[in-house]
C-alpha positions as CSV (number, residue, x, y, z in Angstrom):
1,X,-19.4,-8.3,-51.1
2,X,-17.0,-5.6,-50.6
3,X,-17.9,-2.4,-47.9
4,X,-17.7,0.0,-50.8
5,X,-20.0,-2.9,-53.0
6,X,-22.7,-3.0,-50.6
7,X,-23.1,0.8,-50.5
8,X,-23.1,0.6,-54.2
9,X,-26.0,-1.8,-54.5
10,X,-27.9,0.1,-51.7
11,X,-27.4,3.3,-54.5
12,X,-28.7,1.0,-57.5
13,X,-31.4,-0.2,-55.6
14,X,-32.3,3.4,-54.7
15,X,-32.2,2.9,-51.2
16,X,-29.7,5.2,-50.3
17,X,-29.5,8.8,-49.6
18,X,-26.9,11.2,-50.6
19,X,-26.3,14.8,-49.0
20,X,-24.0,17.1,-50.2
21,X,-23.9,20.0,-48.0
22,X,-21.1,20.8,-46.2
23,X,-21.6,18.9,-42.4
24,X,-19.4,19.3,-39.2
25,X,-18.7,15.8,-37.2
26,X,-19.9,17.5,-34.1
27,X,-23.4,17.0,-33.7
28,X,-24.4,18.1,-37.4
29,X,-24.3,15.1,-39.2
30,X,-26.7,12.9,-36.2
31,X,-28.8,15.1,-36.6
32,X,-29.7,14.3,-40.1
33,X,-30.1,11.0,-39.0
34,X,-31.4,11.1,-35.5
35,X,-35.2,9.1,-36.4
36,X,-34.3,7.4,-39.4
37,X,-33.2,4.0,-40.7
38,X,-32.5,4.7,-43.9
39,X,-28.8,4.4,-45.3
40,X,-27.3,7.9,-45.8
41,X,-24.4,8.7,-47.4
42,X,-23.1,12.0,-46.4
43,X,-20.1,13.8,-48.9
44,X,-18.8,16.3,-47.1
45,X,-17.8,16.2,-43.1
46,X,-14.9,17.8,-43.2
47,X,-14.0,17.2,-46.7
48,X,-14.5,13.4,-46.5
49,X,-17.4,10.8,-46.7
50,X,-19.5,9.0,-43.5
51,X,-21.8,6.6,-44.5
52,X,-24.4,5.7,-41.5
53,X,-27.6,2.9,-41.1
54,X,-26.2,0.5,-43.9
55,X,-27.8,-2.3,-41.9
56,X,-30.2,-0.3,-40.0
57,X,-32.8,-2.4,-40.2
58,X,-33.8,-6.2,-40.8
59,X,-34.3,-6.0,-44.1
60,X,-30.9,-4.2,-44.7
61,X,-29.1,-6.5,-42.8
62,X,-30.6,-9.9,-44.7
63,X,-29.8,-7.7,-48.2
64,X,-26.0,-8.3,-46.8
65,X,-26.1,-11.6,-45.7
66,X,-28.5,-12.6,-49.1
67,X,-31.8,-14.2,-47.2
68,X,-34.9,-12.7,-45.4
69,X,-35.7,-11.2,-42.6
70,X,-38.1,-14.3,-42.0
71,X,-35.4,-17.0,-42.9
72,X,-32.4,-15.0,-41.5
73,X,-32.2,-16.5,-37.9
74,X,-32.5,-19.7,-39.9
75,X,-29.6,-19.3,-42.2
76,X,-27.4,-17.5,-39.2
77,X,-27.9,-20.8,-36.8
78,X,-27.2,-23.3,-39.9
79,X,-23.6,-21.6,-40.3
80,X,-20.5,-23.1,-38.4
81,X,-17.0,-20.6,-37.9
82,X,-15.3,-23.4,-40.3
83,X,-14.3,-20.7,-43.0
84,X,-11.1,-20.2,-44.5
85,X,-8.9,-17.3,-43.6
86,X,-5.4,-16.6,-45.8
87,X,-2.9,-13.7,-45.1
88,X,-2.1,-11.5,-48.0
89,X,0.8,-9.2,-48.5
90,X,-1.2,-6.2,-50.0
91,X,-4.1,-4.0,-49.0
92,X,-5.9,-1.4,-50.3
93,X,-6.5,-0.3,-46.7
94,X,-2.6,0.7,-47.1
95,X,-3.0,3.4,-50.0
96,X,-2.5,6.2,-47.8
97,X,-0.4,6.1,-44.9
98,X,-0.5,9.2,-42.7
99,X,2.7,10.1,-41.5
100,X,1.5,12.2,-38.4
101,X,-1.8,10.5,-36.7
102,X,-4.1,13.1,-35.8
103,X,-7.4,11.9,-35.2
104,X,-9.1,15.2,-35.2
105,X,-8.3,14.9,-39.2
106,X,-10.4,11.5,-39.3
107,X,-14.1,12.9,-39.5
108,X,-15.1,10.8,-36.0
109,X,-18.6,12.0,-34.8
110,X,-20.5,13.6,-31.7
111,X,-23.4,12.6,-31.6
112,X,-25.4,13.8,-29.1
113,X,-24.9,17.3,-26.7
114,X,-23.8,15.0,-23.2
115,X,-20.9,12.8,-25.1
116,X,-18.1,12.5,-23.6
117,X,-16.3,13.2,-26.7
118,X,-16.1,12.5,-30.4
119,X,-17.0,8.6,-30.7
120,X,-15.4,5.8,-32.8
121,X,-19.2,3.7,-33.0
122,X,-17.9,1.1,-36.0
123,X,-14.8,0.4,-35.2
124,X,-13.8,-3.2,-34.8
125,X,-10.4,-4.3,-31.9
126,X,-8.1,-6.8,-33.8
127,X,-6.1,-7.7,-30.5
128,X,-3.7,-10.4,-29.7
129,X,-1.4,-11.5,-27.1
130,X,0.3,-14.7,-26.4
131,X,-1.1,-16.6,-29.6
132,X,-4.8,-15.9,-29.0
133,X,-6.6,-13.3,-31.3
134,X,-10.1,-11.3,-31.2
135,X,-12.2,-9.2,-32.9
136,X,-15.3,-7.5,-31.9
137,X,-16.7,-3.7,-31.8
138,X,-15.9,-1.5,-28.9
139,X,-17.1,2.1,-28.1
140,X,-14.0,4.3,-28.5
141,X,-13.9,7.6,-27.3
142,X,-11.4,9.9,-28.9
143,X,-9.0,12.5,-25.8
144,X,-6.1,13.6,-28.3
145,X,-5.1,13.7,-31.3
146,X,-3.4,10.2,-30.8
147,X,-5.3,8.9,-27.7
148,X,-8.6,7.2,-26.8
149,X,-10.0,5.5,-24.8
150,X,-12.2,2.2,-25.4
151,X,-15.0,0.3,-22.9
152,X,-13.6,-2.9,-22.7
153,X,-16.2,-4.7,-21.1
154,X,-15.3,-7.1,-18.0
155,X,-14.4,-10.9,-19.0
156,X,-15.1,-10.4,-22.6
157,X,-12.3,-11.3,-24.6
158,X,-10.5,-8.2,-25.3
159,X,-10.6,-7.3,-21.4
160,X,-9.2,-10.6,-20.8
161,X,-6.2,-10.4,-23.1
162,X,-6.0,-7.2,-21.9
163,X,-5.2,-8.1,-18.3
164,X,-3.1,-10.4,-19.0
165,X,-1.0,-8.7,-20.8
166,X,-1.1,-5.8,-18.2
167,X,-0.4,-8.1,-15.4
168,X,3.3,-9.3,-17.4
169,X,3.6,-5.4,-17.7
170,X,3.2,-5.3,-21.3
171,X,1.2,-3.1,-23.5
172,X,-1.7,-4.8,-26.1
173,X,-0.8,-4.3,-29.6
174,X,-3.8,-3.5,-31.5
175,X,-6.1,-2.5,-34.7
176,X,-9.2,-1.0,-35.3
177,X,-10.7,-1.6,-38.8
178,X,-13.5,0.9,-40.1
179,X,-15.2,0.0,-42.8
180,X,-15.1,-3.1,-43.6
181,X,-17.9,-5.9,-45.3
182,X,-21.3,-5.5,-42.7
183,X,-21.2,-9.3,-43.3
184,X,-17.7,-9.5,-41.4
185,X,-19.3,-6.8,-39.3
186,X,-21.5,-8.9,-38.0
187,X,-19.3,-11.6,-37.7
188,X,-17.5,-9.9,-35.0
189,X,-20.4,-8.9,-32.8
190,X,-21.7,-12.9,-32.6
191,X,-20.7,-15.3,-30.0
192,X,-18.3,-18.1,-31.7
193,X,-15.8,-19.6,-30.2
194,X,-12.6,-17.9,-28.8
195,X,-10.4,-16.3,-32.1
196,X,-13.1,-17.8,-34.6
197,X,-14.7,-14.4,-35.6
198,X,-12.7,-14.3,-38.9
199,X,-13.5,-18.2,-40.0
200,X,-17.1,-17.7,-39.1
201,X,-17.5,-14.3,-41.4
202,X,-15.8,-16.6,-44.3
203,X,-18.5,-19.3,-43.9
204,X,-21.3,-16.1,-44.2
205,X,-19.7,-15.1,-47.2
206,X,-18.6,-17.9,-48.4
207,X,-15.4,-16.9,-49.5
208,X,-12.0,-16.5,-48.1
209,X,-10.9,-13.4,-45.2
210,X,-8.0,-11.9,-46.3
211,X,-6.0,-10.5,-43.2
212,X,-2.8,-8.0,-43.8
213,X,-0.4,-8.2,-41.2
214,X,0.4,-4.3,-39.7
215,X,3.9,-3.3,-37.9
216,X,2.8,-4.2,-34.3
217,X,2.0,-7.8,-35.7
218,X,-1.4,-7.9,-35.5
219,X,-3.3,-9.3,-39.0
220,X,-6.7,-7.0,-40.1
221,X,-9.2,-7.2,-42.9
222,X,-9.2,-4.4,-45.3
223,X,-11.1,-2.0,-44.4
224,X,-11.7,1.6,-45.6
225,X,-9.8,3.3,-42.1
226,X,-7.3,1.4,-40.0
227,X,-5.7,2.6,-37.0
228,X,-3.0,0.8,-35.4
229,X,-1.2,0.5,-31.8
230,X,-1.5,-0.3,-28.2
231,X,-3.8,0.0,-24.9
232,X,-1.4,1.0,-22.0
233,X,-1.3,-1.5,-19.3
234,X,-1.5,0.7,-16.6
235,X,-3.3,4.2,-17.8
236,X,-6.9,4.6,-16.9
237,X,-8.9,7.4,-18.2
238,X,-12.5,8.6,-18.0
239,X,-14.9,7.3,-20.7
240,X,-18.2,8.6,-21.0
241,X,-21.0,9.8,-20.9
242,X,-22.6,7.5,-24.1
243,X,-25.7,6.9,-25.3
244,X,-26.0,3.0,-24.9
245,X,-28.7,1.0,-26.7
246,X,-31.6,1.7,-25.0
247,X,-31.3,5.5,-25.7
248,X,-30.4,6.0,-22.1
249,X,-26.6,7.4,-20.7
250,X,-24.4,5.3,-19.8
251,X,-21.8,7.0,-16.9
252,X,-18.4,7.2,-16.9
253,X,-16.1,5.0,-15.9
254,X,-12.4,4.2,-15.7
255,X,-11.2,2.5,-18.5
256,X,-7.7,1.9,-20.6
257,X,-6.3,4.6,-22.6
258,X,-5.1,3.5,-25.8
259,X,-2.5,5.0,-28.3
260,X,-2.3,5.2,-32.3
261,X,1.0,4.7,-33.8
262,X,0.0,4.8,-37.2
263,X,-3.1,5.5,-39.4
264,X,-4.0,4.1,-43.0
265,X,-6.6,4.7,-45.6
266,X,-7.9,3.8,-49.0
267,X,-8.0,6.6,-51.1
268,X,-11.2,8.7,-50.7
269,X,-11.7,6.7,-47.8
270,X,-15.5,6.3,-46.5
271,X,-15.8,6.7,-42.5
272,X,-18.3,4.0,-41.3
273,X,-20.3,5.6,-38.4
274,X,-23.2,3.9,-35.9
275,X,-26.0,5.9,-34.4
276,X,-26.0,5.1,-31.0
277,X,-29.2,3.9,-29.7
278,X,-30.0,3.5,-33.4
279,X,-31.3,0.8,-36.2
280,X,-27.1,-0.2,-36.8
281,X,-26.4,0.1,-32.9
282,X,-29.8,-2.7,-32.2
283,X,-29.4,-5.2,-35.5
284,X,-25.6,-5.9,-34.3
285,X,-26.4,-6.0,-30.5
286,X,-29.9,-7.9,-31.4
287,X,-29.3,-10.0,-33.9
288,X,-26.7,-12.5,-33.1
289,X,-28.4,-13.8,-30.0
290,X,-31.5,-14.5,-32.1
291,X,-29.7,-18.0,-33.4
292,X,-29.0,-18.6,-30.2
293,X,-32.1,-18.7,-28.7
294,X,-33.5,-20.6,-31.9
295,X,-31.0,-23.4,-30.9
296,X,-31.7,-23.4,-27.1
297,X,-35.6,-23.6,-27.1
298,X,-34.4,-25.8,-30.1
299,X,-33.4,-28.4,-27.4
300,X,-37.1,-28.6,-25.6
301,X,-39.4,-27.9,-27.9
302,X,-40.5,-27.7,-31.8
303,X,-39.4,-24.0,-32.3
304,X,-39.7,-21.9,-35.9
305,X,-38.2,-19.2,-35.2
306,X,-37.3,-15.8,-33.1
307,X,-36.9,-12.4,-33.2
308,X,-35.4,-9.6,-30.7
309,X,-38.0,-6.7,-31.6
310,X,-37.2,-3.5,-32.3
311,X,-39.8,-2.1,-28.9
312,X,-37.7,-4.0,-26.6
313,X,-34.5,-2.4,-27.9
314,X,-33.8,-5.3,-30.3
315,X,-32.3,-6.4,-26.6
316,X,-34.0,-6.9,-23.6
317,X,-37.4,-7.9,-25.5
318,X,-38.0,-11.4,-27.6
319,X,-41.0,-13.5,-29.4
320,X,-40.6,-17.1,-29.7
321,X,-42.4,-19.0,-32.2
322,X,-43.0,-22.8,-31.4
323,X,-45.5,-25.5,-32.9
324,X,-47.0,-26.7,-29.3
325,X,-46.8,-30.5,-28.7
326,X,-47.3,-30.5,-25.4
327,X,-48.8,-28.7,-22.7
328,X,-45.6,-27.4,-21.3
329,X,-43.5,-26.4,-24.3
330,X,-44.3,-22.6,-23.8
331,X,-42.9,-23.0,-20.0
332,X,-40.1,-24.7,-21.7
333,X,-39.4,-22.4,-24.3
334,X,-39.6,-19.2,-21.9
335,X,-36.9,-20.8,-19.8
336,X,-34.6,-21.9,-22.7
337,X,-34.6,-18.6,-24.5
338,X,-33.7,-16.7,-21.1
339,X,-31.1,-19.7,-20.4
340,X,-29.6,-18.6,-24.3
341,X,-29.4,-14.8,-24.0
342,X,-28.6,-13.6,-20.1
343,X,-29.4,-10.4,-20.8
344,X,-33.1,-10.7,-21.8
345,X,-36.2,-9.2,-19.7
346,X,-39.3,-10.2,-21.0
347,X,-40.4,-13.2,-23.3
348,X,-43.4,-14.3,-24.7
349,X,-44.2,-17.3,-26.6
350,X,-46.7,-17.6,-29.5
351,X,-47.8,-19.8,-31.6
352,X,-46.8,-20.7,-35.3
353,X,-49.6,-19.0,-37.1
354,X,-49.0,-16.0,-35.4
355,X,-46.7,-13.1,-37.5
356,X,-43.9,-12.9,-34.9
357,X,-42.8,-9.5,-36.9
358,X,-45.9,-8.0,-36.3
359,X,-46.6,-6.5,-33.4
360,X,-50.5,-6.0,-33.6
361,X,-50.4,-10.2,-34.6
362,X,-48.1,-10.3,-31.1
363,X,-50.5,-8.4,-29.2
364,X,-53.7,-10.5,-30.6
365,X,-52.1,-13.3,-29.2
366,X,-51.8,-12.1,-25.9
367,X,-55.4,-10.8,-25.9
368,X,-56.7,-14.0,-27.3
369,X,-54.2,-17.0,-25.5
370,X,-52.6,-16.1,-22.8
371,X,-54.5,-15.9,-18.9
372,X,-51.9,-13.8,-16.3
373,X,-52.9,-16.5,-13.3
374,X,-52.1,-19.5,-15.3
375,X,-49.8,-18.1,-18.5
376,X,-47.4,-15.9,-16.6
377,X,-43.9,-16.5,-14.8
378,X,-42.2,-13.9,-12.7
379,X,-38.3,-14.4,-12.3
380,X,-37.7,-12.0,-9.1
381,X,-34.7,-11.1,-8.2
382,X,-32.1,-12.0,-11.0
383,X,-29.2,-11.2,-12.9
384,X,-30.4,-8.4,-15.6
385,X,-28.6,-6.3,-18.1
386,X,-26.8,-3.6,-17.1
387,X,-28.0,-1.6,-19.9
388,X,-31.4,-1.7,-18.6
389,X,-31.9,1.1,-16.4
390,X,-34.6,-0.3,-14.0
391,X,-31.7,-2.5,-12.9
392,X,-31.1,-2.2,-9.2
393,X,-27.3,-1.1,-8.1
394,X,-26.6,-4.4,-7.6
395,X,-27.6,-5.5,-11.0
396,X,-30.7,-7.3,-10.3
397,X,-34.3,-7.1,-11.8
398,X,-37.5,-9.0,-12.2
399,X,-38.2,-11.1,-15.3
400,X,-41.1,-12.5,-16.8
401,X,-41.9,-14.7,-19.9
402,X,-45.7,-14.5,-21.2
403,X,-47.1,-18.1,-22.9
404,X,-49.4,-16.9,-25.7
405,X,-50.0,-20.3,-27.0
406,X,-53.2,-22.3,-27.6
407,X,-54.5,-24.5,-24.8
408,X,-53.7,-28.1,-26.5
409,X,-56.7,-30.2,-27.2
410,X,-58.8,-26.9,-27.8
411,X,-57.5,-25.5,-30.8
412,X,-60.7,-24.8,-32.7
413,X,-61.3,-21.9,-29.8
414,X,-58.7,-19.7,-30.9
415,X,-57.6,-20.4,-34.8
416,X,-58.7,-17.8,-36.8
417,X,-60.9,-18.9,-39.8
418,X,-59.3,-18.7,-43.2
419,X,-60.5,-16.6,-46.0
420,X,-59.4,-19.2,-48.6
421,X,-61.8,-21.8,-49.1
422,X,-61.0,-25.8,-49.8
């Protein structure tokens, strides 16, 4: 399904919003949006269209990928990067062709008073150097009307092909695709294997990605806005303040500045735009490391599922569902789902009649299974998230994973009778 296709059936099925009034990008149109998850479609910012929460929440986001929310971690963990990917000559990504960039013309958003400037939240790098390619979203914040400047965040992939094409003197030819299929959107945000990003989204979809090759070499999706050129190898630049995921600022640092060449659009092009700190910003931070804790406590234990929840910043917070078999499988599980996702703070295990996407189901089972002297295990002094502002400067925090499983053997103290009878 198409990016314009999906916004189409979010119209049919009445779950989109559409505002007419005449919206400026700065600060105006967040606003509007600011508490909600529902997909809004806004007609006017500047003259053109921003559509924002698309895949704002769970159930928005297994719409795309055609499952539900309960079987989505499911069907994401079943699906290898094995797709097929084919380079076409043609997009419709190419209808318009700007022949000045001014990015002040693209209606890019502020979205809240402390930015550091208007912010590119949806845009996906296509980067490549020396045969190896990736795609994944990066923060860009816009400082002329043909500069920004991205977060490229240290030994990910884009900062790595970035270095080393700084350190052979050599600028990184670049895209950034906005608008594109929230399937494919996904896609980029999930850990695959190095330059896989495109092959996995084709196995979601099941379908071909077509790419279109661009001037500077590198091959895109089509998309509804493309921007194409280079980040300097030498030229740092402030970037920040943002609003990172847990609603907190994150400061400003030094990062590269990077340079449009050229900018392309369909015609009546729709500008893709992510709250920060909102339902978009947490399902494509969230969800992709939900299959990978299903496959890690996978390894130790008889898991069902797992969800990132929406309190802990679809983040730093997880629920892990397991069928008990013995008496250490929620130690084991705790351990496995921190070993699969670095970044998470707090864990707690549950068993598999408990509703792990309700909370008050969650917070039963704490009340009702789990004893702090014999159920609870402190990780002091370890690597955190740097999002997480209780971090200490060096990084560190305190973890703890929460066992709120039945005691094995005594069962019939804790299930909770049925209302059905034999």
């Amino acid at each position: 399904m198409s990016f314009r296709n999906f916004i189409q059936q979010l119209k049919s099925d009445r779950l989109l919003t559409e505002i007419d009034d005449k919206l400026s990008p700065g600060l105006e149109v967040s606003r509007q949006v600011m508490d909600s998850s529902n997909p809004v479609l806004f007609n006017n910012v500047m003259g053109d269209k921003v559509v924002m929460n698309i895949i704002a929440n769970r159930q928005l986001m297994a719409k795309a990928l055609g499952t539900t929310q309960q079987d989505m971690v499911h069907y994401l963990a079943g699906i290898e990067p094995n797709g097929e990917v084919v380079q076409v000559d043609h997009s419709p990504s190419q209808e318009v062709i700007e022949d000045e960039v001014d990015l002040t013309k693209i209606p890019i958003l502020t979205y809240f008073p402390q930015d550091g400037g208007p912010y590119i939240t949806a845009g996906v790098v296509v980067s490549e150097y020396d045969g190896t390619y990736n795609a994944s979203i990066h923060r860009l914040m816009v400082t002329g009307k043909d500069t920004m400047v991205g977060r490229l965040v240290e030994n990910r992939h884009t900062y790595n092909l970035h270095k080393a094409a700084s350190q052979a003197g050599e600028p990184l030819p670049i895209a950034i695709v906005i608008g594109i299929d929230p399937v494919l959107l996904l896609a980029t945000t999930t850990r695959v294997p190095d330059a896989l990003e495109f092959q996995y989204a084709s196995a979601l979809l099941d379908r071909p990605i077509e790419l279109f090759q661009l001037e500077n070499g590198i091959k895109v999706p089509h998309a509804e806005w493309v921007l194409e050129g280079y980040i300097d190898p030498h030229t740092r630049v402030d970037e920040g303040p943002f609003v990172d995921i847990t609603g907190t600022l994150d400061f400003i640092r030094q990062e590269p500045q990077i340079r449009i060449t050229k900018v392309m659009h369909r015609n009546d092009p729709i500008y893709h735009a992510i709250m920060p700190a909102g339902g978009e910003h947490k399902m494509l931070m969230g969800v992709p490391y939900e299959p990978l804790i299903l496959k890690e406590v996978g390894k130790v234990c008889d898991v069902r599922n797992a969800v990132l929840t929406e309190g802990g910043c679809s983040y730093l917070h997880a629920i892990v569902q397991i069928h008990s078999n013995n008496e250490d499988d929620g130690r084991k599980a705790i351990d496995a789902a921190f070993a699969a996702h670095r970044s998470l703070k707090h864990v707690v295990v549950v068993d598999d009649d408990i509703d792990i996407f309700n909370s008050s189901d969650v917070e039963y089972a704490i009340a009702t299974r789990f004893r702090a002297d014999r159920d609870l295990i402190v990780y002091p002094d370890v690597r955190g998230s740097s999002l997480d502002p209780m971090c200490t400067p060096n990084g560190n925090t305190t973890k703890m994973g929460l066992d709120a499983t039945m005691i094995l053997g005594e069962e019939d103290k804790f299930r909770r009778p049925s209302m059905l009878e034999d």
